[in-house]
C-alpha positions as CSV (number, residue, x, y, z in Angstrom):
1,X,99.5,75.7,93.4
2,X,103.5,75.5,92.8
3,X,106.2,75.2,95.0
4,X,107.2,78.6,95.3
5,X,107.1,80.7,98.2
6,X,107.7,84.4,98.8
7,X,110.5,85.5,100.0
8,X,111.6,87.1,103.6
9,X,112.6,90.3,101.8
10,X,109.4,90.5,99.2
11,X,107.4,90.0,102.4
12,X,109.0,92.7,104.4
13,X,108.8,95.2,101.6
14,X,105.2,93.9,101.1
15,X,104.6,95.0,104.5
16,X,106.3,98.7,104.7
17,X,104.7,99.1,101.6
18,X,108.0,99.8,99.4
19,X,107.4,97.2,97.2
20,X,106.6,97.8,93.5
21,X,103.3,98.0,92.5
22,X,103.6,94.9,89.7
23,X,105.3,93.0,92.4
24,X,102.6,93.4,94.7
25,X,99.7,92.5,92.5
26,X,101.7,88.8,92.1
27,X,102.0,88.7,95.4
28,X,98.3,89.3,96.1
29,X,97.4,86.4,93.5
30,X,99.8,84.3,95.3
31,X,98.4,84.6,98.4
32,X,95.1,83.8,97.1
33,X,96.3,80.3,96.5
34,X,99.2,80.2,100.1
35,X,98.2,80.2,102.9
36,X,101.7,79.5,104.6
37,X,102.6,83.0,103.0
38,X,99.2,84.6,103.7
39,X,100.1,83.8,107.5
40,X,103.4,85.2,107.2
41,X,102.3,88.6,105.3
42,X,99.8,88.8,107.9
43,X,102.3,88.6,110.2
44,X,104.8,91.1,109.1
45,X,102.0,93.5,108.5
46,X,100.5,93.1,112.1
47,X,104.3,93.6,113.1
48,X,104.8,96.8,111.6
49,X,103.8,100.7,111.4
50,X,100.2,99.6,110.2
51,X,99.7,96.8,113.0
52,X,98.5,99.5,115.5
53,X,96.0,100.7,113.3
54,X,94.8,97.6,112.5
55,X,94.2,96.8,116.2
56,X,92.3,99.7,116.9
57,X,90.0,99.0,113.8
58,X,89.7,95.5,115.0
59,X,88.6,96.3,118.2
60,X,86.3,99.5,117.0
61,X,84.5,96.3,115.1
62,X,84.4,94.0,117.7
63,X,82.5,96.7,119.9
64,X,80.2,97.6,117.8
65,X,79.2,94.0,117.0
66,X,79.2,93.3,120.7
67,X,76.9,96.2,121.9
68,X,72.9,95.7,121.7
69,X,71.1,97.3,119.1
70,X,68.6,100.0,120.4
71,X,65.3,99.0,120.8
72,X,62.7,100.9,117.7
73,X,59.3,102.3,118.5
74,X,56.7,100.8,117.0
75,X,53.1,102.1,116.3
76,X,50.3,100.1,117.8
77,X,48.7,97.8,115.5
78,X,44.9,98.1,115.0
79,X,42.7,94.9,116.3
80,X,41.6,92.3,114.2
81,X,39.1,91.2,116.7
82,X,35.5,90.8,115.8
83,X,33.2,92.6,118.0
84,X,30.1,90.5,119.1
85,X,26.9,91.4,117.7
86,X,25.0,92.0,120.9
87,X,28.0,94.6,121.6
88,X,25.8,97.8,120.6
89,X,28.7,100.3,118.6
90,X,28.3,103.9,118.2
91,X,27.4,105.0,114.9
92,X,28.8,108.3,113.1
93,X,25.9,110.1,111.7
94,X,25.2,110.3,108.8
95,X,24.5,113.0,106.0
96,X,21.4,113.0,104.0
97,X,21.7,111.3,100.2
98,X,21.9,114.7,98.3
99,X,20.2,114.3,94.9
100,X,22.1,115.1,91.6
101,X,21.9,114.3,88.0
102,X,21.1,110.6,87.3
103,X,23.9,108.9,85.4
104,X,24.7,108.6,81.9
105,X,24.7,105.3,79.9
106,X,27.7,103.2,79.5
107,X,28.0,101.9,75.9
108,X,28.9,98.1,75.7
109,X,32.1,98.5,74.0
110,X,33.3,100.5,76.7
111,X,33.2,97.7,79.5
112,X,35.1,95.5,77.5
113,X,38.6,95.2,78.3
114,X,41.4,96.4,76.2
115,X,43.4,93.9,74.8
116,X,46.8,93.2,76.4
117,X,50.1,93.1,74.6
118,X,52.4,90.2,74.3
119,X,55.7,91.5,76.0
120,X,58.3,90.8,73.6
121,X,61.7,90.3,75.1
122,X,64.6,92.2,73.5
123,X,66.8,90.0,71.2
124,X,69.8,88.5,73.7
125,X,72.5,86.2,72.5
126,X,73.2,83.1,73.6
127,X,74.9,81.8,76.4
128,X,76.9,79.4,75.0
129,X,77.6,82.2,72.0
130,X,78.5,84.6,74.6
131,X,80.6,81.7,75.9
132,X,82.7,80.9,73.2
133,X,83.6,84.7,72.0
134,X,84.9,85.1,75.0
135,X,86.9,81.9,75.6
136,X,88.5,83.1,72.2
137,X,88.8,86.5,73.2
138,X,91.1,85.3,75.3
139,X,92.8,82.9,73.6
140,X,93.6,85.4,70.9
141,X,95.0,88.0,73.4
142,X,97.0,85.3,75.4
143,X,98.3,84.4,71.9
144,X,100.3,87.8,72.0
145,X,101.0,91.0,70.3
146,X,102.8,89.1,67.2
147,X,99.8,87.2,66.0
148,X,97.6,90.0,66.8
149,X,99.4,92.6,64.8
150,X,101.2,92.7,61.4
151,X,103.6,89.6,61.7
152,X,100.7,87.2,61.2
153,X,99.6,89.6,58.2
154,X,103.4,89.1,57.1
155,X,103.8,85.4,57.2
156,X,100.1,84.8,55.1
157,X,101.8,87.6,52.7
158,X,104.9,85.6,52.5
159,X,103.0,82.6,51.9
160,X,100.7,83.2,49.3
161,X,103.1,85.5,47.4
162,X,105.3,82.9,47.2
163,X,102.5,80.2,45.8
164,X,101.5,83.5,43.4
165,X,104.8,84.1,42.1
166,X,105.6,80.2,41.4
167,X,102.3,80.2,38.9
168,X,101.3,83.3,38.0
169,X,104.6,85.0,37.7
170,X,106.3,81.4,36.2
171,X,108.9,81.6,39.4
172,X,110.3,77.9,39.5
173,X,113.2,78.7,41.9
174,X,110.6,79.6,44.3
175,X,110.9,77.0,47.0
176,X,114.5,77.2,47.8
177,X,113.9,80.8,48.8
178,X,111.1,79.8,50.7
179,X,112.9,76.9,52.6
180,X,115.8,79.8,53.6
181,X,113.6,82.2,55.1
182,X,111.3,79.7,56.8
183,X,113.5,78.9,60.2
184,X,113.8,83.0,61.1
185,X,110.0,83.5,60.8
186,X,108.9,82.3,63.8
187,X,112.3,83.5,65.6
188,X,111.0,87.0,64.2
189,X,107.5,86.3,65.6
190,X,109.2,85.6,68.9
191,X,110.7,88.9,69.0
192,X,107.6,90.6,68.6
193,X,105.6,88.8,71.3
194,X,107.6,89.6,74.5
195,X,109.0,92.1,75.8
196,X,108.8,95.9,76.4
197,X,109.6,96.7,73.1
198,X,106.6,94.8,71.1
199,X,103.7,94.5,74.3
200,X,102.3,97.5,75.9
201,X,101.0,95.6,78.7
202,X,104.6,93.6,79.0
203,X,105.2,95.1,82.6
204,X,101.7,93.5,84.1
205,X,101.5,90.1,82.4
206,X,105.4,89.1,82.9
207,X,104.7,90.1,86.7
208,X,101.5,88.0,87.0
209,X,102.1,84.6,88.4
210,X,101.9,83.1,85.1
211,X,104.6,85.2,83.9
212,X,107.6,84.7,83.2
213,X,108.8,81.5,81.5
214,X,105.2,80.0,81.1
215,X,104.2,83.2,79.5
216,X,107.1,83.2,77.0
217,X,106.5,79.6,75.9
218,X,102.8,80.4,75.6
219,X,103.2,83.0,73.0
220,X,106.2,81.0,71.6
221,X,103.5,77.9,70.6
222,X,101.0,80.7,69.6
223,X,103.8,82.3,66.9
224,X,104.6,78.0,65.9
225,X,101.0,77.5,65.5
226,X,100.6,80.2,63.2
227,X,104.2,80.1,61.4
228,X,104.3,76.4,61.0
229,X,101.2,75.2,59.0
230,X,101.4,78.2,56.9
231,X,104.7,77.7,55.3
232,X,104.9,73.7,55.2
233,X,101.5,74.4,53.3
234,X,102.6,76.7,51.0
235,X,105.8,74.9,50.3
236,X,104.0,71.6,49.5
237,X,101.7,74.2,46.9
238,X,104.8,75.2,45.2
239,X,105.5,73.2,41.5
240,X,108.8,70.6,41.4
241,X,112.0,72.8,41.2
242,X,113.7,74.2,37.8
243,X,114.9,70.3,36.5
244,X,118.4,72.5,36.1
245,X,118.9,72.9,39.4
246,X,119.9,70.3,41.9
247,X,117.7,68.1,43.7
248,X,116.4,70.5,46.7
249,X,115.6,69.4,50.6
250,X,112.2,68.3,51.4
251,X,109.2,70.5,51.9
252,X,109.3,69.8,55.9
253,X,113.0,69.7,56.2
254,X,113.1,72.5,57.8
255,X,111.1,72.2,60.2
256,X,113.8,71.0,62.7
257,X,115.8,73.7,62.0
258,X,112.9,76.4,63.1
259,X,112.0,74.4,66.1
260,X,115.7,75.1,67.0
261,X,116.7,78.3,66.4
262,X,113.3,78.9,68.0
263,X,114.2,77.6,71.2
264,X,117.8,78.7,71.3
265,X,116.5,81.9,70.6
266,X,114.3,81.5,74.0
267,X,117.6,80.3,75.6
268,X,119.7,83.0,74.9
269,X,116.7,85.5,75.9
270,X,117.4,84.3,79.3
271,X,121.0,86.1,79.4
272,X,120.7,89.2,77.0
273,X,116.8,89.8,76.6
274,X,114.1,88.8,74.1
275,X,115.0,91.6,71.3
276,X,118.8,90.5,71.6
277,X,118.3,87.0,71.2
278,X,116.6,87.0,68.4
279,X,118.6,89.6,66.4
280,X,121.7,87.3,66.7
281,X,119.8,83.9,66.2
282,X,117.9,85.2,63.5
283,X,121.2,87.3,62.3
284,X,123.4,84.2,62.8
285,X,121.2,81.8,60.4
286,X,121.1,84.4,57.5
287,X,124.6,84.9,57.6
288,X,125.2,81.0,57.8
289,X,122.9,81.1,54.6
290,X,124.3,83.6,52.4
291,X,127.8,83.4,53.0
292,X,128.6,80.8,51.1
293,X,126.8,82.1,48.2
294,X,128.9,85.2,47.9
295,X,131.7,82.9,48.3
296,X,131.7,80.9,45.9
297,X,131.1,81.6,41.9
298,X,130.2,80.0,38.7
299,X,126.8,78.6,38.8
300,X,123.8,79.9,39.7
301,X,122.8,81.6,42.8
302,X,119.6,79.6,43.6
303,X,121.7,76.6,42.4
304,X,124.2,77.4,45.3
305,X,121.5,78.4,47.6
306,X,119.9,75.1,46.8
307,X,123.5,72.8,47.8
308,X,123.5,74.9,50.9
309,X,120.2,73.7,52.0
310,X,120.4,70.3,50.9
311,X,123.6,70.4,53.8
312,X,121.4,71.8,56.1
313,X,118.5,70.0,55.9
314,X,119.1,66.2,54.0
315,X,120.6,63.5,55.8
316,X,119.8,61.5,59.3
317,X,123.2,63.6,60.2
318,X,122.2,66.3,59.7
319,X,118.0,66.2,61.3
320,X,120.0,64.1,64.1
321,X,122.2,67.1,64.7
322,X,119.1,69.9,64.9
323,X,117.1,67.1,67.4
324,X,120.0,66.9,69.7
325,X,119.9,70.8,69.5
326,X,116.4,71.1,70.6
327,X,116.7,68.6,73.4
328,X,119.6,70.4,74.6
329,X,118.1,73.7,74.6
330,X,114.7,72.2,76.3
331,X,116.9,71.4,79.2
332,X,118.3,74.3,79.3
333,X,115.4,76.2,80.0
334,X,114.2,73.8,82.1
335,X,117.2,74.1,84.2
336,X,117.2,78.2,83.9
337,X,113.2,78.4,84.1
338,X,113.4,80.8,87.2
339,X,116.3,83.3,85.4
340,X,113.0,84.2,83.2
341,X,110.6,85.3,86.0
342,X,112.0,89.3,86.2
343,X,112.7,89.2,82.2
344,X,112.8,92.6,81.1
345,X,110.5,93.9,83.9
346,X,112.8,96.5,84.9
């Protein structure tokens, strides 16, 4: 149970009954779990229009709980008594033996009994089977639309193509590339696991009591879990760099940066909406990225792209600089966590 309580005017509406219908159902579950605001609902609801109705089925209940139930007929039962011996009884008469045709032999086989059958239960599965399918059932759909649908599909593509290209296409400058496009994916991941845009059902699980900000974070560690282990992997698979470029950044360099452009994008969702936020996080990093390529001439452009990482992601400065960013974004949301409970609901 949290701290939060209903409101006066959520109530009131409740009780009028010009309150959403999404709205409603999380009030409902709340009450469930309230009982300060179950007594209050009750309350303004015994108040209003319906209170009279209410009363007169109350009492329509009361009465017929309190009235007797009628008394049922019931048929004489036959005695059980034994009748004494010396008692004499009237006989029915009775008809003479008529004589017929004497009976035919029964063969032996045919007193036998016939065998039974073993009942054989249809095949069920398991409990515990039944169990886990459904625990991950669950799991899989709580993990949202993104890593249900094609972004999953997109990151394994990304992935393994890059891994394929580095040895069977003889692609040497592949991890730079790699490295650049790894802090947007799970930012684009983000973007298609909440809101209206990317979840049918957005409407009825952002109104559920673990909506909102618990929701987004939920399908935020799902799209991590996913992105994360997928791309360090990959980029550890990928052969050393062309020995004429520069020395790159480290496989898992950036995986600081993705944490926080992940969570600023969550930040900024709070003020202009999931689909928003991530269009000008995600937009912002690729232009900090390929700007200076185009701006500068006369080597190579995965030897430039390369120096550009290297300032991104080498140094204690600059890993310092992305930690502090992700601590100040964490408090951030914490501080903003109710701004995220009507988040594109409307």
């Amino acid at each position: 149970m949290t701290g939060w309580h209903a409101p006066d005017d959520l109530v009131a509406h409740y009780a009028d009954g010009s309150l959403p219908e999404t709205d409603g159902w999380s009030l409902e579950k709340h009450l469930e779990q309230c009982g300060a605001c179950a007594a209050r609902v009750s309350h303004a609801v015994r108040a209003g229009a319906a209170g009279v109705v209410l009363a007169e089925v109350r009492d329509a209940v009361l009465n017929a709980v309190r009235e007797p139930a009628p008394a049922t007929a019931t048929a004489p039962q036959a005695s059980t008594a034994r009748v004494p011996a010396s008692v004499p009884q009237a006989s029915a008469p009775t008809a003479a033996p008529v004589p017929g045709p004497a009976p035919m032999p029964v063969p032996p086989s045919a007193t036998k009994p016939a065998p039974v059958r073993a009942f054989e239960p249809a095949p069920t599965v398991p409990t515990a089977a039944r169990a886990v399918g459904g625990r991950l059932a669950r799991l899989v759909w709580a993990a949202g639309p993104a890593v249900r649908g094609a972004w999953a599909g997109a990151v394994v593509l990304v992935a393994v193509g890059a891994v394929a290209l580095a040895y069977g296409g003889g692609w040497t400058s592949a991890r730079p590339w790699l490295l650049a496009a790894a802090p947007v994916v799970p930012v684009a991941g983000v973007a298609l696991s909440y809101g209206r845009h990317a979840d049918p059902l957005h409407e009825i699980a952002a109104s559920a009591p673990s909506g909102g900000l618990r929701l987004l974070l939920t399908r935020t560690a799902a799209v991590l879990a996913v992105s994360l282990p997928l791309l360090t992997v990959a980029g550890l698979l990928l052969p050393p760099s062309d020995p004429h470029l520069p020395t790159g950044p480290a496989t898992a360099g950036w995986l600081l940066p993705g944490l926080a452009l992940t969570l600023a994008s969550l930040v900024l969702c709070g003020y202009v909406g999931c689909r928003t936020a991530t269009a000008v996080v995600g937009g912002g990093w690729v232009l900090a990225v390929t700007a200076p390529l185009f701006a500068s001439a006369g080597t190579r452009l995965t030897a430039r792209l390369t120096d550009q990482l290297s300032l991104y992601f080498t140094g204690a400065s600059s890993q310092g600089s992305w930690a502090a960013a992700i601590v100040l974004c964490a408090l951030l949301l914490a501080a903003r966590r109710t701004a995220y409970d009507r988040l594109e609901k409307m």
